[in-house]
Each structure stands twice: as C-alpha cells, then as structure tokens.
N, CA and C of each residue as an Amber inpcrd file, in Angstrom:
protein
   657
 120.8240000 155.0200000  20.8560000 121.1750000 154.8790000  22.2730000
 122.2120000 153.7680000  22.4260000 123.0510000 154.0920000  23.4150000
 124.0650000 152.9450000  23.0660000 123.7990000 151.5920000  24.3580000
 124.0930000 150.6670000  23.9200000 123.6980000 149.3170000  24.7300000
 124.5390000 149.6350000  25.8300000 124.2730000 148.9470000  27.0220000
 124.5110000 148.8270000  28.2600000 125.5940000 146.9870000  27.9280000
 126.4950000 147.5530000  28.5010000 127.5030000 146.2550000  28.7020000
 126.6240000 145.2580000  29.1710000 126.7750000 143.9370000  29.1940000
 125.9420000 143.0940000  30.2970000 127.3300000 142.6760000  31.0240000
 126.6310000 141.8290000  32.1280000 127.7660000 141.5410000  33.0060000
 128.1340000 139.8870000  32.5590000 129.8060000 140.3300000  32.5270000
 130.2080000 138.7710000  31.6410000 131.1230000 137.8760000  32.7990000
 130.6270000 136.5130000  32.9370000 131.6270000 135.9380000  33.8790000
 132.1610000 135.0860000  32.9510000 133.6990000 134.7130000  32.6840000
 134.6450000 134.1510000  31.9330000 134.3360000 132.9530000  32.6670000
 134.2550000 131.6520000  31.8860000 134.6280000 130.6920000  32.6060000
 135.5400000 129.5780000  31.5190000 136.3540000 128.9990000  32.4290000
 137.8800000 128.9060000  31.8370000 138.2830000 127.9810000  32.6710000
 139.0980000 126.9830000  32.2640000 140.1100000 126.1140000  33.2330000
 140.7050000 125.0530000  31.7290000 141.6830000 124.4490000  32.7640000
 142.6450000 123.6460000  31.7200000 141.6990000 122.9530000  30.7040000
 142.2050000 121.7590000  30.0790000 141.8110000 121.1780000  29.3300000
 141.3910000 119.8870000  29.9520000 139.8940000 119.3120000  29.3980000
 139.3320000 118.0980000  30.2010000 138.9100000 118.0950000  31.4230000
 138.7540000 119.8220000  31.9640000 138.2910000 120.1110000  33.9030000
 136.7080000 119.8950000  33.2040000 136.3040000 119.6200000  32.5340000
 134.3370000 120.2500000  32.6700000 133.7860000 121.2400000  32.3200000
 134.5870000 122.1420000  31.7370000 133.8930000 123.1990000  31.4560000
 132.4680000 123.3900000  30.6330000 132.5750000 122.5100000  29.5200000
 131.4520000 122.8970000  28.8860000 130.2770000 121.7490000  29.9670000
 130.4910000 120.8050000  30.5960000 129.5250000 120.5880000  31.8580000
 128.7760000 121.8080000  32.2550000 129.9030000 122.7000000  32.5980000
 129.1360000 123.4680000  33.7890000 128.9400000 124.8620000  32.9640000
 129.2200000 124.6610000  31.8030000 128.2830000 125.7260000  30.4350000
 126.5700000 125.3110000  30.6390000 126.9670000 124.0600000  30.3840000
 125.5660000 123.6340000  30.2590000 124.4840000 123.7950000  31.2810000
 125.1310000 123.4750000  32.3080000 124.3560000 123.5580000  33.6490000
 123.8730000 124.9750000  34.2370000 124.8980000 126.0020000  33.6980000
 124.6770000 127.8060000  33.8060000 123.1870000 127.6090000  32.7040000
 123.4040000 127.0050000  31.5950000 122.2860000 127.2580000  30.6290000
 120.9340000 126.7870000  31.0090000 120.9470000 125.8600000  31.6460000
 119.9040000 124.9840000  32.5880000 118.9890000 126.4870000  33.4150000
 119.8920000 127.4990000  33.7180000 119.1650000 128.2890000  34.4470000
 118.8130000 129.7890000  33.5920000 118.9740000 129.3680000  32.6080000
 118.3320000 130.3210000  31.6580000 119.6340000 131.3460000  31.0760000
 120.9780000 130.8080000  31.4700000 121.6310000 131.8720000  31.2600000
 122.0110000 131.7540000  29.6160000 122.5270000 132.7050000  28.6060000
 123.4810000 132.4480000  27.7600000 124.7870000 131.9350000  27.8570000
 125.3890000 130.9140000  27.3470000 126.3760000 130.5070000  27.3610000
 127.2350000 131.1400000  25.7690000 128.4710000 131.9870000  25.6170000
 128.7540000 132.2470000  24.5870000 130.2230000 131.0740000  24.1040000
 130.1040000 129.9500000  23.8310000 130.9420000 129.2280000  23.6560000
 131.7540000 129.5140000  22.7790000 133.1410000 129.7160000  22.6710000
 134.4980000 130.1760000  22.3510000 135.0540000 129.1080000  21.3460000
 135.1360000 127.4090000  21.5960000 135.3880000 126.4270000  20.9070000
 134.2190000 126.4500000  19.7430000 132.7980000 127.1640000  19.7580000
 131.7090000 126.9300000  19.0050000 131.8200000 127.8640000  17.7660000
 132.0740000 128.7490000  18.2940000 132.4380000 130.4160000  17.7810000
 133.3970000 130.2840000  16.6160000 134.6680000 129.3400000  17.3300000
 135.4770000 129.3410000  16.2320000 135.2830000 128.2810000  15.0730000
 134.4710000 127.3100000  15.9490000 134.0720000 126.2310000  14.1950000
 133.3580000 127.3050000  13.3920000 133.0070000 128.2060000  13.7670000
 131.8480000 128.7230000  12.8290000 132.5350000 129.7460000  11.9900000
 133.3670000 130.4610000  12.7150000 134.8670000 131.3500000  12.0860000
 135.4090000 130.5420000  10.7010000 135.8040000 129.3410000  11.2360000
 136.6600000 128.4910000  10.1850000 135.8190000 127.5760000   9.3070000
 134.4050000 127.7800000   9.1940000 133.2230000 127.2600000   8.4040000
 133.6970000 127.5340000   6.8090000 133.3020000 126.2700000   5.9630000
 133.2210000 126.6360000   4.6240000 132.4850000 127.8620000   4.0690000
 133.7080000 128.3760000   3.1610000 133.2670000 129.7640000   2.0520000
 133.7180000 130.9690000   2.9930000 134.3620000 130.6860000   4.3710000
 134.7550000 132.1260000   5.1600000 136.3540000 132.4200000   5.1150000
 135.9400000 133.8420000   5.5430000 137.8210000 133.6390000   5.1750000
 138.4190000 133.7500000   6.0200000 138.2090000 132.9720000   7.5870000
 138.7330000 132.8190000   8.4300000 139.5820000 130.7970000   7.6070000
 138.5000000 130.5630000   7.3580000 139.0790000 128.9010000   6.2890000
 139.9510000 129.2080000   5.4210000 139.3380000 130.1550000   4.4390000
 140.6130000 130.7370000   3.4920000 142.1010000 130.8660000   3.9010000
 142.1950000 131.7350000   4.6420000 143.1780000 131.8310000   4.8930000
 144.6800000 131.2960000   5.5660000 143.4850000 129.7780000   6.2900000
 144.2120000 129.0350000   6.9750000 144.3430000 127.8850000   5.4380000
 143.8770000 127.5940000   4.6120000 144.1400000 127.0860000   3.2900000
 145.2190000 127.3580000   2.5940000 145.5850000 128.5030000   2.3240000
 146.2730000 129.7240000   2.0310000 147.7530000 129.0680000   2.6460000
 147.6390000 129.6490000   3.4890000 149.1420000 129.1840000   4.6250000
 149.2340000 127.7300000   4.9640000 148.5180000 126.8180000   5.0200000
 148.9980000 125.6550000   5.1740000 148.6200000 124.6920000   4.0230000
 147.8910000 125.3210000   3.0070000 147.5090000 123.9650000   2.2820000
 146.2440000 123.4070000   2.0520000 145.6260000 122.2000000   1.0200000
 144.4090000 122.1280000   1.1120000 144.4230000 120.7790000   2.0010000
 145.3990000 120.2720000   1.9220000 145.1990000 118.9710000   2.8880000
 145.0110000 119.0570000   4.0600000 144.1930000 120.4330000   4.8290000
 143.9490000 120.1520000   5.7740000 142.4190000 120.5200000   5.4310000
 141.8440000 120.1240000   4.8380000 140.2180000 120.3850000   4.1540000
 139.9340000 118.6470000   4.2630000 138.8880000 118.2850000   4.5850000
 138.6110000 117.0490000   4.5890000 137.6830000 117.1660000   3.2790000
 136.7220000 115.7750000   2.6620000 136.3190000 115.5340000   1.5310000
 135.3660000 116.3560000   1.2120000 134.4280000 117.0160000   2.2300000
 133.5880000 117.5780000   2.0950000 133.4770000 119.0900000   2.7100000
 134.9840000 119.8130000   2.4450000 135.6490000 120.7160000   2.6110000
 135.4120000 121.2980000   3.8390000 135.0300000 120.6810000   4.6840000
 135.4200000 121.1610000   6.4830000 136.9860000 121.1270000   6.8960000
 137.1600000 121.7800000   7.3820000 138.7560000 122.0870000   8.2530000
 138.7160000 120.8510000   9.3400000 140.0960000 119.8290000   8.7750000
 140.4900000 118.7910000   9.7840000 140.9390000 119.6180000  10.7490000
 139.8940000 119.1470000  11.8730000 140.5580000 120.2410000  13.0420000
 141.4260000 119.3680000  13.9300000 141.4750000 117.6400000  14.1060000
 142.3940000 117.1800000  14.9910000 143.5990000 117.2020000  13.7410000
 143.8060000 117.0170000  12.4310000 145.3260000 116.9690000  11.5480000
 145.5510000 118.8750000  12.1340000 144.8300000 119.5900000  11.9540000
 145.4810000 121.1770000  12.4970000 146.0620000 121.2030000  13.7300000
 145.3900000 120.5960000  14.8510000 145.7700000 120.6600000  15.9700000
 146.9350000 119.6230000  16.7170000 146.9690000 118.8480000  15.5450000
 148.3390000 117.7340000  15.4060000 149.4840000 119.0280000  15.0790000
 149.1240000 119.2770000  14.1870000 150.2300000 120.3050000  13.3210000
 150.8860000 121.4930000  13.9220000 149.5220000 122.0300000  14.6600000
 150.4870000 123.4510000  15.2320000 151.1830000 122.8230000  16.5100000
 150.8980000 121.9680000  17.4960000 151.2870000 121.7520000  18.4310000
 152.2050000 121.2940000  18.2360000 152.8240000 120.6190000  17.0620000
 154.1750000 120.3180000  16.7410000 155.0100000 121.7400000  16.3240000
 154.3370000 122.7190000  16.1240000 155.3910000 123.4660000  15.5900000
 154.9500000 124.8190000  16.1790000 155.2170000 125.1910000  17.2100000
 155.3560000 126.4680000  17.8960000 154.7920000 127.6770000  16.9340000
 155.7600000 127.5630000  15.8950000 155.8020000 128.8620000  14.7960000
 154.3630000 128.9120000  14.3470000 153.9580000 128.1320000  13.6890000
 152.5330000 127.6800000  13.1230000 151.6340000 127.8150000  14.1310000
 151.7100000 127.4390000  15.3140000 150.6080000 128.0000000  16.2030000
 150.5020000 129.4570000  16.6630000 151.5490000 130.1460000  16.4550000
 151.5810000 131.5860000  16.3770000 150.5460000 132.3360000  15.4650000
 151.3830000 131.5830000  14.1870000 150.3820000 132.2980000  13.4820000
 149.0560000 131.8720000  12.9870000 148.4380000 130.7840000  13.3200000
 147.3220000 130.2360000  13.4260000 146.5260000 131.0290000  14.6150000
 146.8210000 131.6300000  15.4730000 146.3040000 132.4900000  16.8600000
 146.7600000 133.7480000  16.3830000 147.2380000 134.1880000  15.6150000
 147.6790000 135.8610000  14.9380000 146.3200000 136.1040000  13.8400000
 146.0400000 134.9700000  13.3070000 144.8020000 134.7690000  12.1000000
 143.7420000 134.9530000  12.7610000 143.5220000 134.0170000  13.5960000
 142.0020000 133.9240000  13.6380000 141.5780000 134.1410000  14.8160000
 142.4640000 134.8780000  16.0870000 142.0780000 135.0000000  17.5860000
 141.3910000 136.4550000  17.4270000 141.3330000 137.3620000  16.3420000
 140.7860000 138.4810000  16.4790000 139.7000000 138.4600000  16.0070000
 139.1540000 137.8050000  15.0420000 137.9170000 136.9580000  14.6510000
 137.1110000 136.4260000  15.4310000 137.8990000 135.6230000  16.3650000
 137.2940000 134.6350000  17.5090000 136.4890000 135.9780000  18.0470000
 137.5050000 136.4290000  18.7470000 137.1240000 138.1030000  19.7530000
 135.9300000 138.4940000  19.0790000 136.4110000 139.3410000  18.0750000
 135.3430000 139.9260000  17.7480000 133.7040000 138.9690000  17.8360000
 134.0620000 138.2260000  17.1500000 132.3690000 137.4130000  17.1290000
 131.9210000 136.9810000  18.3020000 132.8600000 136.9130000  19.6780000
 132.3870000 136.7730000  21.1610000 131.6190000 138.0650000  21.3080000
 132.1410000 138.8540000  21.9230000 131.7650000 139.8190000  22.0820000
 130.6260000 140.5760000  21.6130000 130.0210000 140.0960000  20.1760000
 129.0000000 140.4750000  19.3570000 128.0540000 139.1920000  20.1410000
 128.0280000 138.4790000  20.6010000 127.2400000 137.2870000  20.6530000
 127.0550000 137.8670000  22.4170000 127.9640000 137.9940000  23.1190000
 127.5300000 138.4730000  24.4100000 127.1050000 139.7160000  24.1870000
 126.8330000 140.4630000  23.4360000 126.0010000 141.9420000  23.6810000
 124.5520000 141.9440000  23.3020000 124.4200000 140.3770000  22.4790000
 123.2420000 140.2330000  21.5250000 122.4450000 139.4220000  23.1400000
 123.0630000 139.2400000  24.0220000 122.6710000 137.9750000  25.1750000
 121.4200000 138.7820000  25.4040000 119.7580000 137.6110000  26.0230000
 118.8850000 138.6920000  26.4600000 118.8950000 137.8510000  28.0550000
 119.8580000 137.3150000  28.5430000 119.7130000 136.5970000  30.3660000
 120.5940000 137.7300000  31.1550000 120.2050000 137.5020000  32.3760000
 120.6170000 138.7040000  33.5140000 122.4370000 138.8920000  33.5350000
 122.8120000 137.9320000  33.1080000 124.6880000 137.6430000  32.5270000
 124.4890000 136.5410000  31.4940000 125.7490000 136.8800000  31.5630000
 126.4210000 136.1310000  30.1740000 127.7220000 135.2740000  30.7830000
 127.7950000 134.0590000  30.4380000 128.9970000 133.1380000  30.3330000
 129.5450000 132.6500000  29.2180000 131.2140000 133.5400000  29.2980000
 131.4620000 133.5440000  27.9860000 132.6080000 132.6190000  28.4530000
 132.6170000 131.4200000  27.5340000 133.0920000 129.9310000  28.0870000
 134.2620000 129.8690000  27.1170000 135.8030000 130.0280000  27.8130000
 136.7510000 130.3620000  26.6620000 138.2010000 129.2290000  27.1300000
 138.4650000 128.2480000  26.6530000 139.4510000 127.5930000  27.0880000
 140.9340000 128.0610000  27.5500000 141.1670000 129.2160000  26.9520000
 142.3070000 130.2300000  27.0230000 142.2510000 131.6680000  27.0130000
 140.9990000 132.0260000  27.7380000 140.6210000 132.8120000  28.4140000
 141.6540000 133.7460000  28.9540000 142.6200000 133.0200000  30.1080000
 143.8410000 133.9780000  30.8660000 145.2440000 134.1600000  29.7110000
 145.2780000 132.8000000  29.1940000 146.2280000 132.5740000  28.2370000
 146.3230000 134.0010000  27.0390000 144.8520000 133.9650000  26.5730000
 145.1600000 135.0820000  25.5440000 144.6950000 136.6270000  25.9740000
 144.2950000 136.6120000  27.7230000 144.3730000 138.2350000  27.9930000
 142.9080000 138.9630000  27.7990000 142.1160000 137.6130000  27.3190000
 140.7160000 138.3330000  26.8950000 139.7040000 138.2360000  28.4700000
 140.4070000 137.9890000  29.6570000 139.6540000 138.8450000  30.9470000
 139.4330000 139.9380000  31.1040000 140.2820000 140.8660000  30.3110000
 139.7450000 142.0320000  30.1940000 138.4610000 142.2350000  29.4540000
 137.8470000 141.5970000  29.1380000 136.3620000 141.6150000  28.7320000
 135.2610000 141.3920000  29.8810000 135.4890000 140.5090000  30.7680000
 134.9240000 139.8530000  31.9270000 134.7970000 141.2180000  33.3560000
 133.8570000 140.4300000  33.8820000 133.7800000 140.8180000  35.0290000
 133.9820000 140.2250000  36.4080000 134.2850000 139.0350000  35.8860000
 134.5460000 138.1250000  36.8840000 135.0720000 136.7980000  36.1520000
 135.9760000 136.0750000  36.8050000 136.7460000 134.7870000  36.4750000
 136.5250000 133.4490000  37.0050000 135.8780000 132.2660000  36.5690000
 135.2590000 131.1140000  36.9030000 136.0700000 130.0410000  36.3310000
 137.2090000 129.6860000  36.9720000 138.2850000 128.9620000  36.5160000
 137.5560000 127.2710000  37.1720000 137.2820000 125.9850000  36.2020000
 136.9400000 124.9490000  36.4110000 138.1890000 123.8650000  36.8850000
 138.5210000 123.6730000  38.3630000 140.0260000 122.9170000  38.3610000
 140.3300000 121.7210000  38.7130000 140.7570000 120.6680000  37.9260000
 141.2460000 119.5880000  38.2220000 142.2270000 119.4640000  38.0790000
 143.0620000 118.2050000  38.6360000 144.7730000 118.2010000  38.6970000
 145.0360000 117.3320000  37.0860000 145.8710000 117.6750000  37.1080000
 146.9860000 117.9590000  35.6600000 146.5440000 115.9480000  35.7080000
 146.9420000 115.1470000  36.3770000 146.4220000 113.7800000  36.5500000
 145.0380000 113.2730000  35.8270000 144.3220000 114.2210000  36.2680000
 143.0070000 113.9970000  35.8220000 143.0220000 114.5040000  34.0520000
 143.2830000 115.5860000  34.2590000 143.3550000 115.8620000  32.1750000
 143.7250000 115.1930000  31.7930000 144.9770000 114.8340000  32.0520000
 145.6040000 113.5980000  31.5240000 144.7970000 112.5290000  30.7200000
 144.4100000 111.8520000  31.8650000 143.6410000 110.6830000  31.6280000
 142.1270000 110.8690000  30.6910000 141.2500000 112.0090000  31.5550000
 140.2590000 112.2560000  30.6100000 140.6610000 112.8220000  29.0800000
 141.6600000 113.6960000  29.0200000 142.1210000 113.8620000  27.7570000
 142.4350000 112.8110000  26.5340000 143.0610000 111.5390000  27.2070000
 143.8040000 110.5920000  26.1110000 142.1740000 109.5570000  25.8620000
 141.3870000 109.4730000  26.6710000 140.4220000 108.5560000  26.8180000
 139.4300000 109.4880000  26.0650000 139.1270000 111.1660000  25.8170000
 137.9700000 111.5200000  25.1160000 138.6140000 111.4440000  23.9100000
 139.8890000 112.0630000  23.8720000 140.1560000 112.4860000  22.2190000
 141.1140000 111.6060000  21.2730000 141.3700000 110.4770000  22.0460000
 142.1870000 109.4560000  21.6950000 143.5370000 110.0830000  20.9220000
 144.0850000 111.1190000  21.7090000 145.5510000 111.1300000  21.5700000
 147.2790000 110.7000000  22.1810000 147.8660000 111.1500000  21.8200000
 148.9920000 110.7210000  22.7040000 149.4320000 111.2150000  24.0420000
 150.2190000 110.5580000  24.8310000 150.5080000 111.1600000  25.8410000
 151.3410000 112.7340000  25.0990000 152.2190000 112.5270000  24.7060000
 153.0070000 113.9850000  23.8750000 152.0910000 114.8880000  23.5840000
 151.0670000 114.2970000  22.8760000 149.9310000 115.5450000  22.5390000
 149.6530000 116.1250000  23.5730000 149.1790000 115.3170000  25.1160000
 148.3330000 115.8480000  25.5610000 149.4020000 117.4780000  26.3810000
 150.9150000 116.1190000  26.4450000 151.8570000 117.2060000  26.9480000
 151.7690000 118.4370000  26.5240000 151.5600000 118.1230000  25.1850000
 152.4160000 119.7700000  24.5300000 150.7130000 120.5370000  24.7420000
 149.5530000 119.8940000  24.4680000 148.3450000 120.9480000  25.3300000
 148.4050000 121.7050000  26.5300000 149.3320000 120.9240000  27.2200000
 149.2770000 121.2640000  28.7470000 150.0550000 122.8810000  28.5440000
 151.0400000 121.9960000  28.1740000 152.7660000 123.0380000  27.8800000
 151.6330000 124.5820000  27.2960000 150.8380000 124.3730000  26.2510000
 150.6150000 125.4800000  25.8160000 149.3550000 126.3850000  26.9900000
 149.2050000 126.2370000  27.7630000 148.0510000 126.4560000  28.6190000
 148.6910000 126.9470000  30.1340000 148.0100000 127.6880000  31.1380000
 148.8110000 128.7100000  31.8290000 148.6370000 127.2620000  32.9360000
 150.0570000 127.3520000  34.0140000 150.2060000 125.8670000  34.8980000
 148.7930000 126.2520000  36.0830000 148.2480000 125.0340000  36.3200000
 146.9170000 125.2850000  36.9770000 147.2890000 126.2140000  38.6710000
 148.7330000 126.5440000  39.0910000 148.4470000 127.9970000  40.3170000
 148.1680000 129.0940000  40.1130000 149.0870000 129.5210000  38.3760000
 148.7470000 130.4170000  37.5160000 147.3050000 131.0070000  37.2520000
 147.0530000 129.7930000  36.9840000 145.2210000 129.6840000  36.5870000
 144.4620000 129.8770000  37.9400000 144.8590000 129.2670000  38.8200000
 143.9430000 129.6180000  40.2100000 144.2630000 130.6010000  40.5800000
 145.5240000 131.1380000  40.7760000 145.3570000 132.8150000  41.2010000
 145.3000000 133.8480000  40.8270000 144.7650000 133.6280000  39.4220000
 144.2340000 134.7280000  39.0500000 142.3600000 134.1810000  38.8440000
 141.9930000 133.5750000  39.2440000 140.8020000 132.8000000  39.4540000
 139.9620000 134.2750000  40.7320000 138.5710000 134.4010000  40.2810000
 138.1100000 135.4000000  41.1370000 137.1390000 134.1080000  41.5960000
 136.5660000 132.9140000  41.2910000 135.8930000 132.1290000  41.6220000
 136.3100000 130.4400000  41.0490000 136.3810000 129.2790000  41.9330000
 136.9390000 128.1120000  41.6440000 135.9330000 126.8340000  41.8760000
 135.7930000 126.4110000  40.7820000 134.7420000 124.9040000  40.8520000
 135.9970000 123.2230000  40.9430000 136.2770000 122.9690000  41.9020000
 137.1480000 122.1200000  41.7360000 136.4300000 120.3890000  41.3680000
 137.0750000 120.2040000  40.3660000 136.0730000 119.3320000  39.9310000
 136.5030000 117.5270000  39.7820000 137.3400000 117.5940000  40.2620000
 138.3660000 116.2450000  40.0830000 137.4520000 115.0280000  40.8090000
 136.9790000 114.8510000  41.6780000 135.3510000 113.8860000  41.9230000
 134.4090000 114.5450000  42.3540000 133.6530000 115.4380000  42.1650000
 132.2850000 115.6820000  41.9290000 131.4560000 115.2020000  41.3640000
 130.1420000 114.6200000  41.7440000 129.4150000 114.4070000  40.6440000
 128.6280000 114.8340000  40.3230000 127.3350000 114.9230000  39.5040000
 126.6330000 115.3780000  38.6680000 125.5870000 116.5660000  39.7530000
 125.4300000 115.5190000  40.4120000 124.4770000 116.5430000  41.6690000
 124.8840000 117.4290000  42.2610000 126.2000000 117.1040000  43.1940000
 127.2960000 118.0800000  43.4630000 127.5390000 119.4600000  42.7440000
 127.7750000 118.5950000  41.2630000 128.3140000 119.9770000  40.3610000
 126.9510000 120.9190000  40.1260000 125.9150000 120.2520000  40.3780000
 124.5040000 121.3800000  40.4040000 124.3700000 122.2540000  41.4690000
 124.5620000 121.9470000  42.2170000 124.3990000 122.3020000  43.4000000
 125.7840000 123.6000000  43.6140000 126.8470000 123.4900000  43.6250000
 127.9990000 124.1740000  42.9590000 127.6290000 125.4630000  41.9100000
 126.9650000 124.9520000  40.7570000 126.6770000 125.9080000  39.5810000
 125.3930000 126.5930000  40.4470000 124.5350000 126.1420000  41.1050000
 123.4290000 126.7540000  41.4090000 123.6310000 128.1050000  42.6990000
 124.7640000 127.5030000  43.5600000 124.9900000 128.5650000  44.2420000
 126.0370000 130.1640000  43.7430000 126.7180000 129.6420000  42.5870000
 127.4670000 130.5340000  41.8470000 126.4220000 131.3480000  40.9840000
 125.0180000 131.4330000  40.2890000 123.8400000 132.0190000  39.3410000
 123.4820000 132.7230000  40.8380000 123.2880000 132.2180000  41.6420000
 122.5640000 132.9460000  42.7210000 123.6810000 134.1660000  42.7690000
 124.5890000 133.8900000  43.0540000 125.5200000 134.8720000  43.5600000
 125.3980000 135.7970000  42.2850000 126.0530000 135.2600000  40.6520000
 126.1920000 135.9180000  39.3670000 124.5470000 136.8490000  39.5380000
 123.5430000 136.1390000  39.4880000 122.1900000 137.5130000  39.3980000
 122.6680000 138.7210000  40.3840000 122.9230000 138.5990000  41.3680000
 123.4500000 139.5130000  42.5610000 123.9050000 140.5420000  41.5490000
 125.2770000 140.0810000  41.4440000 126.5030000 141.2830000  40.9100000
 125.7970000 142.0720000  39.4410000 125.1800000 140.8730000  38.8270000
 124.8500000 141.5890000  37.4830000 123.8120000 142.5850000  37.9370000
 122.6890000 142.7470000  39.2560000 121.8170000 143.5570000  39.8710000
 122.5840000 144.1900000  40.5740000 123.3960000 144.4480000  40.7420000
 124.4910000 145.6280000  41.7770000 124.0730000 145.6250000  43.1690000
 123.2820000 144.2790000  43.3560000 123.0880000 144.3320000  44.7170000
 124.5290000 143.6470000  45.9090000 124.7390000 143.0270000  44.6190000
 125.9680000 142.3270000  45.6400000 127.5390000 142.4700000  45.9740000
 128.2110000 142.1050000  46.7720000 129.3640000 142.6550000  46.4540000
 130.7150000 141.6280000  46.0860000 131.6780000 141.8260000  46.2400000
 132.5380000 140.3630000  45.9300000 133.0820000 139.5620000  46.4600000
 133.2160000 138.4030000  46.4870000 134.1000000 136.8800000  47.2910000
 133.0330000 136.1700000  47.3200000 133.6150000 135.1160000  48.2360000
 132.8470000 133.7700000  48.5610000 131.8280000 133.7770000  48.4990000
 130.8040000 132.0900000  48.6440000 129.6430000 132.4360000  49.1130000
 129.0610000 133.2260000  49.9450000 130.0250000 132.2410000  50.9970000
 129.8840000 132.3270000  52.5680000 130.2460000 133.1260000  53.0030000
 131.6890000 133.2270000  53.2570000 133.4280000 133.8990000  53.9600000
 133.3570000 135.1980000  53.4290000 132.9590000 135.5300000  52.0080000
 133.3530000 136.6840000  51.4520000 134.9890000 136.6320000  50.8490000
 135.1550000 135.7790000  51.1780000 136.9400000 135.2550000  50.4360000
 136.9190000 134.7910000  49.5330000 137.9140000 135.6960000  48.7410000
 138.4370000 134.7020000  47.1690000 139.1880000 133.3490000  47.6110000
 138.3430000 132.1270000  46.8340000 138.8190000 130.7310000  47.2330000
 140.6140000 130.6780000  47.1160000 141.3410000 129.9060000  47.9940000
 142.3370000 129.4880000  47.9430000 142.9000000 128.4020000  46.9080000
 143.9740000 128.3930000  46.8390000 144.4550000 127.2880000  46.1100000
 144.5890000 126.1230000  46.8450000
C-alpha cells in the first residue's frame, strides 16, 4: 500500500533569524522537526561517500585529525570561490534531498517541519505545503552572525550575497515569524498559534492565510 504524503511546512529564513529556535519550539509540541543542516553532517559523516567525494575534489586537508570534514575551512573555501560552491551543491544537494524526504515520510506527528536554510534558494518548496519564512533585518544577521560564528564581516557578506534578499524571501513566504526583538515567550506564543493552525491544514479542516484576517502576512 503506498504511504500517504504527510503534510510538510518548510521553515526557512536568512541566516542567524532563529530558525532552529523555533524548530525546537514546533518540537516542544510533539512535532518532527526534519533538520536540513543535521541531515547534511550526517551525509558528509566519516566512511560515506558523500565525504569521499568532497576529499576527492578538494583534498584531504579539509579532513580534520580525527577525519571529520572541517566544515568552517569548507565554508571559508567555497564562499570564496563561486565555482567550488557550485559544485559542492551539484555533489551533495541531491543526497541532502533525498535523505529529507526519507526522514519526513518516516515522521509519525500530525506534520512535519522540514527546517531548510535554503529552502527557496534551492527550489525544494516544491516538496512543502506551506512556507514559514523566520525574518529579521539583514542588521540583525549581521551582528548575530559575526558574534555566534566568529567570522568576518566579508564572510558574513558573501553568506548574505549567496541567500535570496529578505523581500524575495517574504514574498514568496505563505507564513512570517518576524523575529528581530521577540522574546522567548513571545516566540511561544507565535509558534503555538502557527501548530494550532498547521494541525488544521494537515486535518483538512482548515483553509489558508492568517490567523485572524485570513491574509497572507505583508512585508
């Protein structure tokens, strides 16, 4: 008999908005969270040949002592070089895919949140049923960016540069958590009225927009 799709809400926003926050907080209510950044450490894990192959093409010096993949010297590397991040996302983004998708069908909660940083960027909404874009201003990444991961301002640039500009990202957004001062309670309260709504749609009782309005949020 063949499985029944479950219902998947993408959730996605720039870099340093909160997302895996408000992973966590969906998980708080029993949901699956299928994490995308998790997925792929496990892709590029020693003895696989998602590692192999990135060995292969760039070298062993990006293997640390105890043969894990330096993932900030990789992510130094492609972001310097366009070409190399091509084909670093030609390697291993169909891998990524595939093992999402196996992990949201395996889900046993009423939906699935499949939590993907480049989500719109690489086109994989077509998996989704709905879009949960997390948004803070380009100001705010900034700062939380250089202060979590202790990089450069250039780095954080060329992250940005590679990532869709946040109107892009909001209008194609079917739902928006704006998160630039919220705090912890707030953002519960936020995630809690969005599960209420997500059980709805995944029960076909409900239909689409806002809480309230029935409107897709504005920019």
């Amino acid at each position: 008999m063949t499985q029944a799709a479950p219902y998947i809400v993408g959730l996605t926003g720039g870099i340093a908005s909160g997302k895996s926050t408000v992973g966590r907080l969906f998980a708080d209510h029993g949901i699956t969270v299928v994490d995308a950044d998790e997925i792929s450490r496990q892709v590029v894990a020693p003895h696989t040949e998602g590692l192999a192959g990135i060995v292969g093409h760039f070298g062993p010096d990006l293997l640390t002592q105890d043969g894990q993949l330096d993932r900030r010297r990789l992510r130094a590397l492609i972001f310097a070089q366009p070409a190399e991040r091509r084909w670093l996302e030609h390697w291993l983004h169909p891998k990524i895919e595939a093992a999402m998708l196996a992990a949201c069908y395996q889900a046993g909660s009423p939906y699935v949140i499949l939590m993907v940083p480049l989500l719109l960027e690489n086109g994989l909404e077509r998996h989704v049923d709905r879009v949960l874009v997390v948004d803070v201003s380009e100001q705010t990444q900034r700062q939380r960016t250089q202060v979590r991961d202790g990089v450069s301002e250039a780095q954080v640039s060329a992250i940005l540069a590679a990532q869709l500009g946040r109107s892009q990202r909001l209008a194609r957004a079917d739902d928006v958590l704006h998160n630039d001062d919220l705090s912890l309670d707030q953002l519960k309260i936020q995630v809690a009225q969005l599960h209420q709504r997500y059980l709805g749609y995944a029960l076909g009782k409900c239909g689409q927009g806002d809480f309230a309005t029935g409107q897709k949020p504005l920019n």
